[in-house]
C-alpha positions in Angstrom: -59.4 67.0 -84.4 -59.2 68.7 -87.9 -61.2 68.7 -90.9 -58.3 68.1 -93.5 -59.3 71.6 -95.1 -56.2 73.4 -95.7 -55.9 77.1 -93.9 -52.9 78.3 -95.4 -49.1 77.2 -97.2 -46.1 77.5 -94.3 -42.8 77.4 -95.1 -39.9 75.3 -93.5 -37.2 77.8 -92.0 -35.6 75.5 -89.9 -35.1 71.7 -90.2 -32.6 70.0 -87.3 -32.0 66.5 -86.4 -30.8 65.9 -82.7 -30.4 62.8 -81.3 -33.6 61.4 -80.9 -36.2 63.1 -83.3 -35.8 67.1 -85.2 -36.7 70.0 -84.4 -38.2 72.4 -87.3 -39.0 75.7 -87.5 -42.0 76.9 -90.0 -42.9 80.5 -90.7 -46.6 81.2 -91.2 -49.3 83.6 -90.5 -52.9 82.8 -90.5 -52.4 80.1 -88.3 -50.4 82.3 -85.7 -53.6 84.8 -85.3 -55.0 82.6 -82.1 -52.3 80.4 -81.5 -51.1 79.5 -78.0 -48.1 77.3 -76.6 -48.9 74.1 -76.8 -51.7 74.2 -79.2 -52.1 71.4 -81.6 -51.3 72.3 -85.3 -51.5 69.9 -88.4 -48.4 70.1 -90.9 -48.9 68.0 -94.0 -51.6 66.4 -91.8 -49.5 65.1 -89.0 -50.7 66.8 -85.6 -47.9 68.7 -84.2 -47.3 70.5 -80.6 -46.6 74.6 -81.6 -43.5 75.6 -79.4 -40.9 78.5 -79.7 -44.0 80.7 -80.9 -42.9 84.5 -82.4 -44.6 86.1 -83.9 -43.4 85.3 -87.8 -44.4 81.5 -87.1 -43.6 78.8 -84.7 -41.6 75.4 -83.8 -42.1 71.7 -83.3 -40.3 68.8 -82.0 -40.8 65.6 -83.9 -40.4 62.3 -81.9 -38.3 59.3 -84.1 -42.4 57.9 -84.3 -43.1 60.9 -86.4 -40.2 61.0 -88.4 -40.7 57.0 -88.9 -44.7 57.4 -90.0 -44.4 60.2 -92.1 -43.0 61.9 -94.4 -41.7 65.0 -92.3 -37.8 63.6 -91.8 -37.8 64.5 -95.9 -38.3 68.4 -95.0 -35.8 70.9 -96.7 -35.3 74.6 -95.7 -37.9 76.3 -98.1 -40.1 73.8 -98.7 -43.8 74.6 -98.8 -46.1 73.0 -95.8 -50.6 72.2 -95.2 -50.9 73.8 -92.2 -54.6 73.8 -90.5 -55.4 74.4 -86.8 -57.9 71.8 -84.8 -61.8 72.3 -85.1 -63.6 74.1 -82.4 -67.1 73.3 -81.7 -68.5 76.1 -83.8 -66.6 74.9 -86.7 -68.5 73.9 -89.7 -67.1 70.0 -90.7 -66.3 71.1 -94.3 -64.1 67.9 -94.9 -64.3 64.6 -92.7 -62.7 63.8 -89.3 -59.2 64.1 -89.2 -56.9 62.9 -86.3 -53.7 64.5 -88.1 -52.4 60.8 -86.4 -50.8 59.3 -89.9 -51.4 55.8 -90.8 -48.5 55.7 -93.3 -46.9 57.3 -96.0 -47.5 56.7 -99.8 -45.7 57.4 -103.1 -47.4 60.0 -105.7 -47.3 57.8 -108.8 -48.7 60.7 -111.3 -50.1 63.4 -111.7 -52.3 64.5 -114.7 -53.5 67.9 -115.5 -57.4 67.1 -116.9 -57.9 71.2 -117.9 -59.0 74.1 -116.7 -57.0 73.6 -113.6 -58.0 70.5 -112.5 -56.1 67.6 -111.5 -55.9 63.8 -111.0 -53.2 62.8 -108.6 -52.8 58.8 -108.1 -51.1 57.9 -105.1 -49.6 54.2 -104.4 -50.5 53.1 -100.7 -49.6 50.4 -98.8 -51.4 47.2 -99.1 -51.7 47.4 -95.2 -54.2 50.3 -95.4 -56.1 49.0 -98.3 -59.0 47.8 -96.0 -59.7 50.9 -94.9 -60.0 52.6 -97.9 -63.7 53.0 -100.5 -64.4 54.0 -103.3 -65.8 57.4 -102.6 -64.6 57.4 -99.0 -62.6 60.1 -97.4 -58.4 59.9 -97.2 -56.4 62.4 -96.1 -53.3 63.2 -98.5 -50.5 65.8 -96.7 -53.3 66.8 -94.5 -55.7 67.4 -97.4 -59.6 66.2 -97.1 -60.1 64.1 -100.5 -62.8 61.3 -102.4 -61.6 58.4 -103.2 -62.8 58.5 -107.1 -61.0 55.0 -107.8 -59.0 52.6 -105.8 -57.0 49.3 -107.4 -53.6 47.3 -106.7 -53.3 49.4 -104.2 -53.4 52.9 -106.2 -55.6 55.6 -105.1 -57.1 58.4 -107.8 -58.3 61.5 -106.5 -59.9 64.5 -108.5 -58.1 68.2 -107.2 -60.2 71.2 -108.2 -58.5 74.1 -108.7 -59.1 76.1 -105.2 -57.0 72.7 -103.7 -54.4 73.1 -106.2 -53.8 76.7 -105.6 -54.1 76.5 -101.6 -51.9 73.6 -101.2 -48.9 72.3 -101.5 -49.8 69.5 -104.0 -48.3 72.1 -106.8 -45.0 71.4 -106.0 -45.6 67.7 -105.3 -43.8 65.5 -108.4 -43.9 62.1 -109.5 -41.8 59.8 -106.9 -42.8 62.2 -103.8 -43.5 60.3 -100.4 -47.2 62.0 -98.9 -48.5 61.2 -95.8 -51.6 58.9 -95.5 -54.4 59.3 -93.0 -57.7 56.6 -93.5 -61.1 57.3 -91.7 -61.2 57.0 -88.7 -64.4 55.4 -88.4 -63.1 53.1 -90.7 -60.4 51.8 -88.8 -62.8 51.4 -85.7 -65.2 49.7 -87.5 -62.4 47.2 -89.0 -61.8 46.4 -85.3 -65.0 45.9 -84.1 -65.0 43.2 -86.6 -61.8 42.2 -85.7 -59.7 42.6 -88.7 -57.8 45.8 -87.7 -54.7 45.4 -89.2 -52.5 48.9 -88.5 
């Protein structure tokens, strides 16, 4: 489980497709201060197994489900990655509950700079999530904890304060730019409780 508060920027060294799935490489350091083989990392908010561990970074094998959900298969060497490790149980909840399981992907439709270093982003999801999503509920964007502050055909607004904009990688997202989408978990179990789950 993670919080969808952002730990530090990674960067992609190594991006190869095999058969079935990729491998990738990503070079980091806070997250590699406790990190042990098989440990569950979140990249762009997609929980990932750590393998191949050194100590500049680490690896992960992404399975075709992965590279289907999310928006990982569009990795480049260089590009800049959310990284955050799970919770433990003395962790304060600064976001909301994040499985780093991605619902889907969406398309960043703009991005407007409001001053003084804030942001609004507006993301286009897909109608299939839409249920699942309130205004003023929590959605995870690249792994990134975030309020709903408007939702309508199908078009999410979030506001990003500065601190976000600096430790992300929502800088160097541009108009057109697939993110990956994660909706509330309770949400969803909720929505099947009354029997309209839809994912």
């Amino acid at each position: 489980m993670f919080t969808g508060i952002i730990e530090e920027l990674g960067t992609v060294t190594a991006f190869d497709r095999v058969a079935e799935g990729a491998a990738l490489r990503i070079t980091c350091r806070e997250v590699m201060s406790d990190i042990t083989p098989g440990a569950s990392v979140a990249v762009n908010g997609v929980c990932l197994t750590a393998v191949r561990l050194s100590a500049a970074g680490f690896g992960a094998d992404l399975a075709p489900e992965t590279l289907d959900r999310s928006n990982l298969g569009d990795l480049v060497v260089g590009e800049r990655v959310n990284l955050e490790r799970p919770v433990t149980p003395t962790t304060r909840l600064s976001g909301h509950i994040v499985q780093g399981h991605v619902d889907g992907t969406g398309v960043v439709e703009s991005i407007t700079s409001l001053g003084s270093d804030n942001w609004e982003l507006r993301v286009r999801v897909p109608a299939v999530l839409d249920p699942y999503l309130v205004y003023k509920g929590s959605i995870t964007i690249d792994g990134i904890s975030l309020t709903i502050a408007s939702l309508a055909d199908n078009v999410v607004r979030v506001a990003i304060i500065p601190h976000t904009w600096e430790a992300t990688n929502l800088a160097s997202r541009a108009v057109g730019a697939r993110v990956n989408l994660e909706c509330d978990v309770l949400a969803k179990h909720v929505a099947k409780l009354l029997g309209k789950l839809t994912l």
